[in-house]
C-alpha positions as CSV (number, residue, x, y, z in Angstrom):
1,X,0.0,0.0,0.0
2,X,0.9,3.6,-0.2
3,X,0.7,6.7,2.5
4,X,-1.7,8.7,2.2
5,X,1.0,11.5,3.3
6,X,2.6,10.5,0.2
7,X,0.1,12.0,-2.1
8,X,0.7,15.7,-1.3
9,X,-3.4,15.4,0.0
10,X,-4.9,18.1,2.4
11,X,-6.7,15.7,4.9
12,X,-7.3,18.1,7.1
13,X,-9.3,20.6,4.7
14,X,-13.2,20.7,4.8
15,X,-12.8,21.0,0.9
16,X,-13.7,18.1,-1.1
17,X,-10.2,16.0,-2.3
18,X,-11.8,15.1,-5.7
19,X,-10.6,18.8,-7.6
20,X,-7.1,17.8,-5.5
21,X,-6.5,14.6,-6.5
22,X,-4.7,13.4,-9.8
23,X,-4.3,10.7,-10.9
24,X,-4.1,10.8,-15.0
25,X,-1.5,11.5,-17.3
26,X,-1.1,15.7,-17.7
27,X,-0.7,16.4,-21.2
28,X,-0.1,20.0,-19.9
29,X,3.5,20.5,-18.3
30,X,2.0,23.5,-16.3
31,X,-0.8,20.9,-14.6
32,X,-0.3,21.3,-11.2
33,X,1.3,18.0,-10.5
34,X,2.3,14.6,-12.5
35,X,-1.2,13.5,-12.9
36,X,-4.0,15.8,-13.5
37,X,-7.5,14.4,-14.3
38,X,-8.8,17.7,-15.2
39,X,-6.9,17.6,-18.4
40,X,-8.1,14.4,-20.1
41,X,-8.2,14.2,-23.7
42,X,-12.4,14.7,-24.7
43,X,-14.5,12.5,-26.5
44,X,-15.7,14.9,-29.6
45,X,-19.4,14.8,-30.8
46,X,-20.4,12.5,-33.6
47,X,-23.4,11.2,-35.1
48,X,-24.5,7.9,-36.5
49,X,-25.1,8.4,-40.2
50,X,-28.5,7.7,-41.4
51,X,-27.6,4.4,-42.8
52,X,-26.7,2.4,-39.3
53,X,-30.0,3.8,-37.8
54,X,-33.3,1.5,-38.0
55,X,-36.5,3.1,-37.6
56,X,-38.8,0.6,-39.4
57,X,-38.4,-2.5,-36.2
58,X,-41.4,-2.7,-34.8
59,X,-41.7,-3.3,-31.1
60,X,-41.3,-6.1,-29.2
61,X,-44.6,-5.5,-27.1
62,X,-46.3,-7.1,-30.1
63,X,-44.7,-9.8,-31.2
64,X,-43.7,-11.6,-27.6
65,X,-46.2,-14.2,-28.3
66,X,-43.7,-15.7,-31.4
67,X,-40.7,-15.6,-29.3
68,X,-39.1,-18.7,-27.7
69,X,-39.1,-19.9,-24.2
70,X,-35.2,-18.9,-24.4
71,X,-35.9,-15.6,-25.8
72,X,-38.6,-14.7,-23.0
73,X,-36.4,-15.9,-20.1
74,X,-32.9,-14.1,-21.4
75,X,-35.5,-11.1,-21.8
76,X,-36.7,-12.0,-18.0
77,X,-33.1,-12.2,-16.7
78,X,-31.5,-9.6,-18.7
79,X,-33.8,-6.2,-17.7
80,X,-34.9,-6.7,-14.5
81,X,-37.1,-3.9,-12.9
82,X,-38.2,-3.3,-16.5
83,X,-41.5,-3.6,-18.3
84,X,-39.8,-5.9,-20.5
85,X,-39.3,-8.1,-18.0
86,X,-42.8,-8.3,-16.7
87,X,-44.1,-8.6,-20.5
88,X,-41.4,-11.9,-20.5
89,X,-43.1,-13.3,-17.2
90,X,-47.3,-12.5,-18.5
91,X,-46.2,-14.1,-22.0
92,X,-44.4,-17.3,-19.8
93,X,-47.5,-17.5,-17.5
94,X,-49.4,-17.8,-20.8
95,X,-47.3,-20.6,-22.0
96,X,-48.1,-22.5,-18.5
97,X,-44.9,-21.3,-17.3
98,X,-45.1,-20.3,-13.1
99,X,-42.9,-18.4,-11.5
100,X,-42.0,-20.5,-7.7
101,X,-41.4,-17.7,-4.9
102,X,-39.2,-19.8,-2.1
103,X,-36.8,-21.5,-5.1
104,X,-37.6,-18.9,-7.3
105,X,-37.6,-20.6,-10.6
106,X,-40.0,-21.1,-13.4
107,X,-41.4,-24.4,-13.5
108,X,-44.1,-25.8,-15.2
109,X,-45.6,-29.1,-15.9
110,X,-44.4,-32.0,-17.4
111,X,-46.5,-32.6,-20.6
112,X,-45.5,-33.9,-24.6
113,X,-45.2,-31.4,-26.6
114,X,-48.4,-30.2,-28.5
115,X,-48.6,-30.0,-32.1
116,X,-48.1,-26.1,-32.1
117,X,-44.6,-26.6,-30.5
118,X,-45.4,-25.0,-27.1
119,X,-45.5,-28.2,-25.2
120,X,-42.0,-28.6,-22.1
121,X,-40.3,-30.4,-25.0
122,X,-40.7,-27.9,-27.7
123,X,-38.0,-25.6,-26.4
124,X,-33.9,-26.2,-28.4
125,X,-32.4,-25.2,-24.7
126,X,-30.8,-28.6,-23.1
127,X,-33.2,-31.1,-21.0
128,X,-31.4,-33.2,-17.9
129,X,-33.6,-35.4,-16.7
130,X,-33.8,-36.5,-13.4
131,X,-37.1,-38.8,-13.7
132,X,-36.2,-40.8,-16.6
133,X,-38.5,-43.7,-15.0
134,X,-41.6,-41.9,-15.4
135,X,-43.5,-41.4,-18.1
136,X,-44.2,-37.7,-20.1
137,X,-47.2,-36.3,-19.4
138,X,-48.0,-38.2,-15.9
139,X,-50.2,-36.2,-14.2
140,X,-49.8,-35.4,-10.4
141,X,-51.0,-36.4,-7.5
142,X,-52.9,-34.6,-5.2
143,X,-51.1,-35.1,-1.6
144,X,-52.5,-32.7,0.0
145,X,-55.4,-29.4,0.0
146,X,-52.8,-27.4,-1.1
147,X,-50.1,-29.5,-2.5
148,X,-49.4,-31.9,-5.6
149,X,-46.4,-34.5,-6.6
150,X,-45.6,-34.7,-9.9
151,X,-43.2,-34.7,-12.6
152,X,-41.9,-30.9,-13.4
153,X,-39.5,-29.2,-15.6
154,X,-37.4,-26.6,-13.9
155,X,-36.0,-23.3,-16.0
156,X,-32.2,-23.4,-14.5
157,X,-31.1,-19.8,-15.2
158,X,-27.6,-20.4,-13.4
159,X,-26.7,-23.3,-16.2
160,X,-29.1,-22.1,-19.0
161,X,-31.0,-25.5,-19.2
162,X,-34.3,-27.3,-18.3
163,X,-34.4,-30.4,-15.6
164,X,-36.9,-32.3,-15.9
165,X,-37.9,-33.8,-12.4
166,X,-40.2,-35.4,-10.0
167,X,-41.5,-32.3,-7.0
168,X,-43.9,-31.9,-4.7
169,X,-45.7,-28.4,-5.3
170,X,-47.3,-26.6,-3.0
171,X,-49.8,-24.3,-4.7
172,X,-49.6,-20.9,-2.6
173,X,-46.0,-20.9,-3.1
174,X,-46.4,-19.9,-6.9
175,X,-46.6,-16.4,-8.3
């Protein structure tokens, strides 16, 4: 480490240090030290010519029905606190995708894929599965008022993949 004594700083001023303190390349030999922040090369103005901007794109608002399961959970992940986000989550709650508070992952049930290609299997992101012994499309049992055991495929954000696997689910812990 180095001194603070070192750096030729008034610690003892009520000032703020920031205007003080230098610590880039002076470009100027009559800055007032080595380093001198104040006297950083700027960025000059520029615009994008007409031919890199795209105005004809229409938005995404419309057209989040025909994106993937992948699509809609980068979008999910990617923007959070955004109206982007919550769009992702309504159009996966469409697809039968629920969002589990205490794990807090989407899940949904395990079911063959349907012949419009929104079924658990439809998706191109990787499947592990974990209850290769039961069949697809099992349905669940009810085990208690509030709670089912069944076969359900997990969105795992950390690894970017789907496990497929047998859970029991209690109902008021979903979104």
């Amino acid at each position: 480490g180095q001194s603070l004594d070192n750096l030729d700083l008034d610690l003892t001023s009520p000032e703020p240090l920031l205007p003080t303190f230098h610590v880039f390349s002076a470009a100027n030999p009559a800055a007032s030290g080595p380093f001198d922040y104040t006297d950083r090369m700027t960025i000059p103005d520029y615009t994008l010519p007409s031919a890199y901007q795209v105005g004809n794109v229409p938005p995404i608002e419309g057209r989040m029905d025909a994106l993937s399961d992948e699509t809609l959970f980068f979008i999910f992940y990617s923007q959070p606190r955004d109206l982007a986000q919550q769009r992702a989550a309504t159009e996966l709650e469409r697809r039968d995708w629920r969002w589990h508070r205490l794990i807090r992952q989407w899940l949904r049930r395990d079911s063959p894929p349907s012949a419009g290609g929104v079924g658990a299997a439809a998706s191109n992101l990787a499947l592990v599965d974990h209850a290769p012994r039961i069949a697809v499309g099992t349905p669940s049992v009810q085990v208690g008022p509030t709670s089912e055991k069944g076969v359900y495929v997990f969105f795992d954000a950390q690894n970017w993949r789907r496990i497929r696997r047998e859970f029991v689910l209690e109902h008021e812990e979903l979104d």
